[in-house]
Residue frames relative to the residue before (quaternion, step in Angstrom):
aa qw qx qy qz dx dy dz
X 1.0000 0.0000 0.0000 0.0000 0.00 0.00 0.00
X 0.5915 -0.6209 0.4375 0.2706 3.12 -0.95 0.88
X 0.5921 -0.6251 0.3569 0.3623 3.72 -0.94 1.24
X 0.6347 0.5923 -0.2957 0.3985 3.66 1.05 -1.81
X 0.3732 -0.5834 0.6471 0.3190 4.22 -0.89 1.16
X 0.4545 -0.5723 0.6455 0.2217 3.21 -2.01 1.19
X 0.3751 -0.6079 0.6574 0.2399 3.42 -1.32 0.46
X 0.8358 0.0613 -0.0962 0.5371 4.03 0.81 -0.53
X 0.2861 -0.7916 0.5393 0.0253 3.22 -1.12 1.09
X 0.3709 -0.7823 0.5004 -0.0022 3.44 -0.52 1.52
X 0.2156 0.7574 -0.6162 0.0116 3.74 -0.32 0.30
X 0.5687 -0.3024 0.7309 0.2257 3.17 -2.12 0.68
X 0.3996 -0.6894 0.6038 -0.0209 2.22 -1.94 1.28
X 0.6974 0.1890 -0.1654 0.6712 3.93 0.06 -1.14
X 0.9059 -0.2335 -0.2811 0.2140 3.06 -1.34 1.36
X 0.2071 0.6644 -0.5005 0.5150 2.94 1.04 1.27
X 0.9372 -0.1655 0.0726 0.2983 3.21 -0.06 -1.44
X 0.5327 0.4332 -0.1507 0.7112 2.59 2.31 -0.04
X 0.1013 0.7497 -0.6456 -0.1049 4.04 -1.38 0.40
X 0.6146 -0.6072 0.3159 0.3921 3.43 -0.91 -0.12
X 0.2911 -0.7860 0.5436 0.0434 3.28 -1.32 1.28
X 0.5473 -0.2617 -0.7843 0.1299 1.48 -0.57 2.33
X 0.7252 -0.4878 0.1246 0.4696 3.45 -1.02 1.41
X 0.7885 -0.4855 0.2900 0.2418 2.88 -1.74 1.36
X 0.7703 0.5176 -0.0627 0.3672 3.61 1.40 -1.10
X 0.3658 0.7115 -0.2684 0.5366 2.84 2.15 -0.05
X 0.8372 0.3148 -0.1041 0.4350 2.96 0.26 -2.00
X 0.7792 0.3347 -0.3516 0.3965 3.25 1.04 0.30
X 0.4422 0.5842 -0.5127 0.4475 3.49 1.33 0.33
X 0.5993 0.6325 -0.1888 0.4529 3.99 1.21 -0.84
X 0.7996 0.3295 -0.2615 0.4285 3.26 1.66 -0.52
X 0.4800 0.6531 -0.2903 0.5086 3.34 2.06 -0.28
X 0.5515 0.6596 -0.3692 0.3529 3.22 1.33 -1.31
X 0.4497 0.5835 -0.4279 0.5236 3.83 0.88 -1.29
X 0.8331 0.4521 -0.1399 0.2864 3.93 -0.15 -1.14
X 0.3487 -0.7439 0.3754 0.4290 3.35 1.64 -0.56
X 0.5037 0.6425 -0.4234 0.3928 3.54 1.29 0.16
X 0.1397 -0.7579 0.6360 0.0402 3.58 -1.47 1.02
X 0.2696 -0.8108 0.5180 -0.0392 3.28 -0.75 1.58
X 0.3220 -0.6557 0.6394 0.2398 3.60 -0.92 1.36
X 0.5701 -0.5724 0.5323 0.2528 3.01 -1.84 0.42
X 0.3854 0.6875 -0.4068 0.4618 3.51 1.24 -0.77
X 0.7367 0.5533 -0.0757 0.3813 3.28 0.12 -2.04
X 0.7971 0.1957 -0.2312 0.5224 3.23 0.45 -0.74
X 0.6808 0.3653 -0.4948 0.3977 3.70 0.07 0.75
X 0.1766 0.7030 -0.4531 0.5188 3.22 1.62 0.74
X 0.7367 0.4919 -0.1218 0.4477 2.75 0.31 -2.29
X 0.8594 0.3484 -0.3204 0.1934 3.10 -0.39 -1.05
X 0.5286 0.7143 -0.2130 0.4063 2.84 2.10 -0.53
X 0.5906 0.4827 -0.2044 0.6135 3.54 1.41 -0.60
X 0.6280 0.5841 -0.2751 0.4344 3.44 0.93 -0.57
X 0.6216 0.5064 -0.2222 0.5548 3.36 1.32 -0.83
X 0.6520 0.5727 -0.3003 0.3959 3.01 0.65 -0.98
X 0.7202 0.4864 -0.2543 0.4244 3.22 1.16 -1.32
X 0.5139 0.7341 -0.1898 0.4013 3.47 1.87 -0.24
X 0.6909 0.5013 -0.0975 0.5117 2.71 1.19 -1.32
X 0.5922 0.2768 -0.3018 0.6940 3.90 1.07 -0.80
X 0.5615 0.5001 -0.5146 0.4120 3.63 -0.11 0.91
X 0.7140 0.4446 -0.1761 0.5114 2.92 0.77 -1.00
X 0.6071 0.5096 -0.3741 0.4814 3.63 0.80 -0.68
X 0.8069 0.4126 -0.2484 0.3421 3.55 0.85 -0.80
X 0.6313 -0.0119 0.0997 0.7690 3.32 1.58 -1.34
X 0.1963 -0.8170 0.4358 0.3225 3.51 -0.75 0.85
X 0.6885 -0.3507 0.3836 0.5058 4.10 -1.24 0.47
X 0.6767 0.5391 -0.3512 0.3580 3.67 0.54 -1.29
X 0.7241 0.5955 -0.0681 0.3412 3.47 1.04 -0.93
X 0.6053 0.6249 -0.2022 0.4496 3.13 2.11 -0.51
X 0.6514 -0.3847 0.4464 0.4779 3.63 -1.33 0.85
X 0.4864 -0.5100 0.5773 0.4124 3.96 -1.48 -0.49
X 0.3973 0.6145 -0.3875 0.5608 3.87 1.44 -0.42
X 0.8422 0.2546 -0.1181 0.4604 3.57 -0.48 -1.73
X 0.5159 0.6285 -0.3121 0.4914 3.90 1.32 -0.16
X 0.7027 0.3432 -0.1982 0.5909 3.89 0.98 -1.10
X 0.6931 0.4553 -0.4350 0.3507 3.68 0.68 -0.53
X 0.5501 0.6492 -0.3573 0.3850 3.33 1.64 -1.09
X 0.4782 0.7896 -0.1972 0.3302 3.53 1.35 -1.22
X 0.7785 0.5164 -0.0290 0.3555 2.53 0.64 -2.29
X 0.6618 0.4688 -0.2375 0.5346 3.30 1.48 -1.05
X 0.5739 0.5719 -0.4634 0.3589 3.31 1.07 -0.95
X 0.6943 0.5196 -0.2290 0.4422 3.87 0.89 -1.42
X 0.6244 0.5471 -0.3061 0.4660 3.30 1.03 -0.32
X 0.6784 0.4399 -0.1562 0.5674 3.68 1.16 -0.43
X 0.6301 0.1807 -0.4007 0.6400 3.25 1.07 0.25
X 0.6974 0.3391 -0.5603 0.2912 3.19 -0.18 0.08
X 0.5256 0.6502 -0.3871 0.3886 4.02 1.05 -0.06
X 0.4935 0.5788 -0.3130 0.5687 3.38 2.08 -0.37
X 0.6077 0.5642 -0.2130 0.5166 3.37 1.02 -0.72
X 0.4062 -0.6772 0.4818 0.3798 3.40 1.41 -0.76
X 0.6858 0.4203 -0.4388 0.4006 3.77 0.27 0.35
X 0.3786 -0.7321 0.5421 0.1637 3.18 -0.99 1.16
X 0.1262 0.8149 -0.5657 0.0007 3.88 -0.46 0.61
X 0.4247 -0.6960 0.3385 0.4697 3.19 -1.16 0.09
X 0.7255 -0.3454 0.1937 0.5629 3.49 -0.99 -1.09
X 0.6372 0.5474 -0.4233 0.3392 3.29 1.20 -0.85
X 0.7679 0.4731 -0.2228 0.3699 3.58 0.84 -0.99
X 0.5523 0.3463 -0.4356 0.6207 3.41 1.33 0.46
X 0.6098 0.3896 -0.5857 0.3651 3.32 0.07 0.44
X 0.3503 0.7891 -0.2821 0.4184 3.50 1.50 -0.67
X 0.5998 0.4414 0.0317 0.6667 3.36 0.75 -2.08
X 0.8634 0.1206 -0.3114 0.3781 3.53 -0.16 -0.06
X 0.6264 0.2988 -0.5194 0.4986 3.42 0.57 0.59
X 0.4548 0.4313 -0.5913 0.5074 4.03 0.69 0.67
X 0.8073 0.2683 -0.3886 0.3541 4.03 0.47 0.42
X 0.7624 0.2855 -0.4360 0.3836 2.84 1.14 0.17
X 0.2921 0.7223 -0.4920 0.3885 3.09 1.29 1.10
X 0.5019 0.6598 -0.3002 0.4719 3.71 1.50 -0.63
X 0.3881 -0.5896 0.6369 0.3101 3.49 -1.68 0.70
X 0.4532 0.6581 -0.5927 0.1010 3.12 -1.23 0.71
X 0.4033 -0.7343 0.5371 0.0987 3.78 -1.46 0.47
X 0.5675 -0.5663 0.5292 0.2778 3.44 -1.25 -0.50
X 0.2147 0.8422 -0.4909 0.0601 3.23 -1.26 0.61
X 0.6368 -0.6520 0.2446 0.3309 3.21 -1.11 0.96
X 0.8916 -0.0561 0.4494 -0.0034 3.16 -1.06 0.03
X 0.0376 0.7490 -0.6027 -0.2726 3.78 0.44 -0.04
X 0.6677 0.6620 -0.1027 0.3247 3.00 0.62 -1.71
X 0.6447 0.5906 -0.2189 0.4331 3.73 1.29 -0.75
X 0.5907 0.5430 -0.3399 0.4906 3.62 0.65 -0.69
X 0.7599 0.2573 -0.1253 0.5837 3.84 0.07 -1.89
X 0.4541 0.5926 -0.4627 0.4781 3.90 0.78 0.33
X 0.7190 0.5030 -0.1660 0.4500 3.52 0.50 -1.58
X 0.5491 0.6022 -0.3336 0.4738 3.53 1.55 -1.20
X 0.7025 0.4980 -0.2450 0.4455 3.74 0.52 -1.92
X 0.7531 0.1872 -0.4248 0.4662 3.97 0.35 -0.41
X 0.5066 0.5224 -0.5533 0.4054 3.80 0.66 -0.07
X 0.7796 0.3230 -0.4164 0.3384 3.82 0.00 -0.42
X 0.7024 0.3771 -0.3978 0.4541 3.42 1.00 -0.18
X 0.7898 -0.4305 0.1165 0.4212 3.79 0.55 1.12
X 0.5305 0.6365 -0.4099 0.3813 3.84 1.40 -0.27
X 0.2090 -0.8095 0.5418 0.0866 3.09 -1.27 0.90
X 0.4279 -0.8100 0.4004 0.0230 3.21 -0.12 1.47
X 0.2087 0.6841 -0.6701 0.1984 4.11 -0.24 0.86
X 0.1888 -0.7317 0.6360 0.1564 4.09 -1.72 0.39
X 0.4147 -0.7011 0.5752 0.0748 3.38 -1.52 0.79
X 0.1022 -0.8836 0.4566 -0.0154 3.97 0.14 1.16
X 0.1811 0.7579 -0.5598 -0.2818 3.16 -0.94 0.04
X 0.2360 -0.7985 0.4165 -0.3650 3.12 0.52 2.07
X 0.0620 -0.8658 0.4699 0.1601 3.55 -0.12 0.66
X 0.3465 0.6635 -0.5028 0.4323 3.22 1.44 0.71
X 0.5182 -0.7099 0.3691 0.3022 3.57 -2.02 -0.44
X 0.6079 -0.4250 0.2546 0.6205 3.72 0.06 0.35
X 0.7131 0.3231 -0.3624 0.5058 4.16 0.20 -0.58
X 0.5026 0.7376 -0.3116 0.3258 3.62 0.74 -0.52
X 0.8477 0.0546 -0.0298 0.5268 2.76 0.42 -1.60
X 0.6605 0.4980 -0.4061 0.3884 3.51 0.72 0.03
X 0.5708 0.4421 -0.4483 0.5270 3.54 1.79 0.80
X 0.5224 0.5134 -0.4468 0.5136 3.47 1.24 -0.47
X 0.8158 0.3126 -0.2988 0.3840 3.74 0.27 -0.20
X 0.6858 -0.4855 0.4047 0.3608 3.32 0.67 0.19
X 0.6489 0.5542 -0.3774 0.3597 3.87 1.12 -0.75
X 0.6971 0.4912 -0.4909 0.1782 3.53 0.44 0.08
X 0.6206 0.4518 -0.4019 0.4993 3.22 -1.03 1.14
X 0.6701 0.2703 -0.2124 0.6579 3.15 1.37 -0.01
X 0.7789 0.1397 -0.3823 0.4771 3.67 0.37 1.06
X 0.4609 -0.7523 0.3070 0.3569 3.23 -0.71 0.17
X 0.7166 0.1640 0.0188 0.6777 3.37 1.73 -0.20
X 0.1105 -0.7689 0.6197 0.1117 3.60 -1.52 0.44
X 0.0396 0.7532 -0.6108 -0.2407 3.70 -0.33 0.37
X 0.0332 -0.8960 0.4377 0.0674 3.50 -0.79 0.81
X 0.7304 -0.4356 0.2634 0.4554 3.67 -0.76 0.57
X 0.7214 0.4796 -0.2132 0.4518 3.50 0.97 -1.17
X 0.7309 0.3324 -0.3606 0.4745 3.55 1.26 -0.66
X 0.3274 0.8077 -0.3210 0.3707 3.72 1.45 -0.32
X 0.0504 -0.6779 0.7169 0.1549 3.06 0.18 -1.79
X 0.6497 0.3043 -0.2840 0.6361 4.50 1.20 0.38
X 0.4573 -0.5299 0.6815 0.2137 2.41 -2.14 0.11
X 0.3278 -0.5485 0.6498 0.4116 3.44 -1.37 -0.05
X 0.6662 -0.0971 -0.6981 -0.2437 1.82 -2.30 0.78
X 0.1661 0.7495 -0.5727 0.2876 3.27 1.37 1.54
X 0.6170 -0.6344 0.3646 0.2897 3.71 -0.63 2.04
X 0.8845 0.2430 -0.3091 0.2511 3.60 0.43 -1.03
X 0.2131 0.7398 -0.5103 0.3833 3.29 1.23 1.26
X 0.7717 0.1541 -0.2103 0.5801 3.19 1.15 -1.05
X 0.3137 0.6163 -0.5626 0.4531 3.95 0.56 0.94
X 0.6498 0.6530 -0.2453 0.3019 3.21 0.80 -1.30
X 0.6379 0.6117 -0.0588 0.4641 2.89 1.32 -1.84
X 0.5612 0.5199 -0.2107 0.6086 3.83 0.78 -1.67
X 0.8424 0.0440 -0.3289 0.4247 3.65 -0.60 -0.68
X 0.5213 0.6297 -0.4903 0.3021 3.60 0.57 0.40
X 0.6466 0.5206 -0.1255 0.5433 3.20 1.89 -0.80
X 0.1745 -0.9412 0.2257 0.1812 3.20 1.34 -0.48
X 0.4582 0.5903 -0.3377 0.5723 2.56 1.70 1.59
X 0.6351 -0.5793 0.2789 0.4282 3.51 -1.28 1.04
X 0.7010 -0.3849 0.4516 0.3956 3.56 -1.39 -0.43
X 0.8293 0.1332 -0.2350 0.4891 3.66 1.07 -0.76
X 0.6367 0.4560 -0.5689 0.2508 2.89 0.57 1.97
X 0.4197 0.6406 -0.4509 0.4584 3.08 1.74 0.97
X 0.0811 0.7405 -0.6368 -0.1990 3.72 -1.26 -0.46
X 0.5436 -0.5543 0.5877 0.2278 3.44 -1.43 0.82
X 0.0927 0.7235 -0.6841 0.0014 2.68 -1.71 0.82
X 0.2554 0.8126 -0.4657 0.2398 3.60 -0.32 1.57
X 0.6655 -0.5744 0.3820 0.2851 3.88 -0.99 0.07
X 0.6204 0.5620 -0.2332 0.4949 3.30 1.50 -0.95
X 0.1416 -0.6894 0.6463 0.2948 4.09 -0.42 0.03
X 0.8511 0.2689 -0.2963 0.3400 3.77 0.55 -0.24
X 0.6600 0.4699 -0.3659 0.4579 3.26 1.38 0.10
X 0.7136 0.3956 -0.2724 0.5099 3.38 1.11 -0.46
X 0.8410 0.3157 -0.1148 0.4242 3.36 0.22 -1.42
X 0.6684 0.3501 -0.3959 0.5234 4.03 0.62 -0.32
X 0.5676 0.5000 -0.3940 0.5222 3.53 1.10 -0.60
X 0.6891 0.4494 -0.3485 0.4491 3.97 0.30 -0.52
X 0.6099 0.5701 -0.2727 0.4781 3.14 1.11 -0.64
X 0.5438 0.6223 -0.2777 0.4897 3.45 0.72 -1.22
X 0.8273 0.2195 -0.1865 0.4823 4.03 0.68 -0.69
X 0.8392 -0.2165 0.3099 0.3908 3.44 1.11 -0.09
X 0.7790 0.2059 -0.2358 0.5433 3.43 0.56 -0.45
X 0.6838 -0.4392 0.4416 0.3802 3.22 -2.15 0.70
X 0.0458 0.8053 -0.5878 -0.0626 3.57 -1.50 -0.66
X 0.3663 -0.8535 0.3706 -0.0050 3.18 -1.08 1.24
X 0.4918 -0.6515 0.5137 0.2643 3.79 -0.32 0.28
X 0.0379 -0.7190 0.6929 -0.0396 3.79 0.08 1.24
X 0.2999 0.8048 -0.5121 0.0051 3.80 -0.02 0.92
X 0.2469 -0.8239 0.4809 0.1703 3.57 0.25 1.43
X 0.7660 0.5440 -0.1834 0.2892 3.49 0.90 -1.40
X 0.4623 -0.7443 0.3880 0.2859 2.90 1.61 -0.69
X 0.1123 0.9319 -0.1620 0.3046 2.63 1.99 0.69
X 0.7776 0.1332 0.2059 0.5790 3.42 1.41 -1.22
X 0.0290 -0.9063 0.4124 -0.0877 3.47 1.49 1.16
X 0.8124 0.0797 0.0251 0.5771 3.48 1.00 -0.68
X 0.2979 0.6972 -0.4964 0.4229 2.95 0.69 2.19
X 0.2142 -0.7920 0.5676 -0.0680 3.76 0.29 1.50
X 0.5426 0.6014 -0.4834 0.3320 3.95 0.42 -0.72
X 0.8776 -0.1414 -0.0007 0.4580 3.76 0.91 -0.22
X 0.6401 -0.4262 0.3095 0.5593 4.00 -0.32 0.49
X 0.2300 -0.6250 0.7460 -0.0003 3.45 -1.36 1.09
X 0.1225 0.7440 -0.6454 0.1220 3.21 -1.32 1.12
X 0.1817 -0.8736 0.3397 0.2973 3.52 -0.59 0.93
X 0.7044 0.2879 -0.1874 0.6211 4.15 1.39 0.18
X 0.8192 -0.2013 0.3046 0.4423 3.33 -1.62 -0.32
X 0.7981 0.4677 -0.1761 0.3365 3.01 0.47 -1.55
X 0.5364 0.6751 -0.3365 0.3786 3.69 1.26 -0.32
X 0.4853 0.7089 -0.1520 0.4886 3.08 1.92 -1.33
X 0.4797 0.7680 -0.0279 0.4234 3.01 0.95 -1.70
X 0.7493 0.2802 0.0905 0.5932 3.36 0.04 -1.92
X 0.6972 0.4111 -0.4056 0.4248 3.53 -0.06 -0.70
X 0.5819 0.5528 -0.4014 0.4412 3.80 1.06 -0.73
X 0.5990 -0.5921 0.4281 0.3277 3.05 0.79 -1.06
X 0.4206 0.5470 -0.4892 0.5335 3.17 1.18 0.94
């Protein structure tokens, strides 16, 4: 990270600052179950980790948003099929697609964070302004009321009001001239290394390593932090 303090802080959203409610491992131990299959937790955040990834170089190339409902369920399918190989079960495509419409057949929602709210509170009193970068197919009032964040950032740019994905640059252009501040005085903060942080990089700003999961234990390319509060600290509080 660059030496020079940011004046605005950018965060990712979904597993950054937000996971699923109820936990990602729930809704998917409930859909294997149907299958007779038992899933370590370990394993899946492997998984899901590779999964993203596998999200993220999608998106950079064609985005998911953009896909037939055909080329949209197979993409799926693979996605569910890669986590669950983190998990340690080989399946094919037909049966992780199987497995993935038994989760996303489930009720469930989003939420913050514990750690995100009285986080957002600590860099706002010490002078940090606090805005997030989505690639959400919701709109900036949307989802920052479905989640509890409004009033606690000062802005969202999101996928849905965009019309991009990250780690397409003018997601985070968008953002900068909304903030009205250069590139090296923002820094990123997000889970992805290529959708958030080399891509934030790529225009200018610093960026951080929001790794809750533990995802990336011996990653050095940029400051690793696992909550709000690491952020926090790393500023110097």
């Amino acid at each position: 990270m660059a030496d020079q303090v940011p004046e605005i802080i950018f965060f990712d959203v979904y597993g950054t600052l937000a996971g699923f409610d109820p936990p990602r491992e729930q809704i998917q131990q409930r859909a294997a179950t149907a299958f007779d299959m038992e899933l370590d937790r370990e394993g899946l955040d492997r998984g899901y980790r590779d999964a993203d990834h596998f999200m993220a170089q999608q998106n950079a190339s064609a985005p998911v948003r953009l896909m037939s409902p055909a080329d949209r369920a197979l993409f799926f399918a693979r996605y569910e099929q890669i986590v669950l190989s983190g998990a340690g079960h080989d399946v094919d495509l037909e049966l992780a697609g199987k497995i993935w419409n038994r989760v996303r057949s489930q009720e469930y929602g989003w939420a913050l964070f514990e750690d995100v709210v009285p986080g957002f509170e600590r860099l706002r009193s010490n002078g940090f302004r606090v805005a997030a970068i989505s690639n959400m197919p919701y709109g900036e009032q949307e989802m920052c009321e479905t989640l509890g964040l409004s009033g606690h950032v000062e802005f969202a740019v999101t996928s849905g009001d965009a019309g991009v994905e990250k780690p397409d640059p003018r997601m985070f252009r968008t953002a900068l001239e909304r903030a009205g501040v250069a590139a090296s005085k923002a820094l990123m903060v997000g889970d992805s290394i290529t959708s958030d942080l080399r891509a934030a990089e790529a225009v200018g700003m610093s960026a951080v390593l929001m790794d809750r999961y533990n995802n990336h234990p011996e990653h050095d390319e940029h400051p690793r932090v696992k909550d709000v509060y690491g952020v926090a600290e790393l500023l110097g509080d």
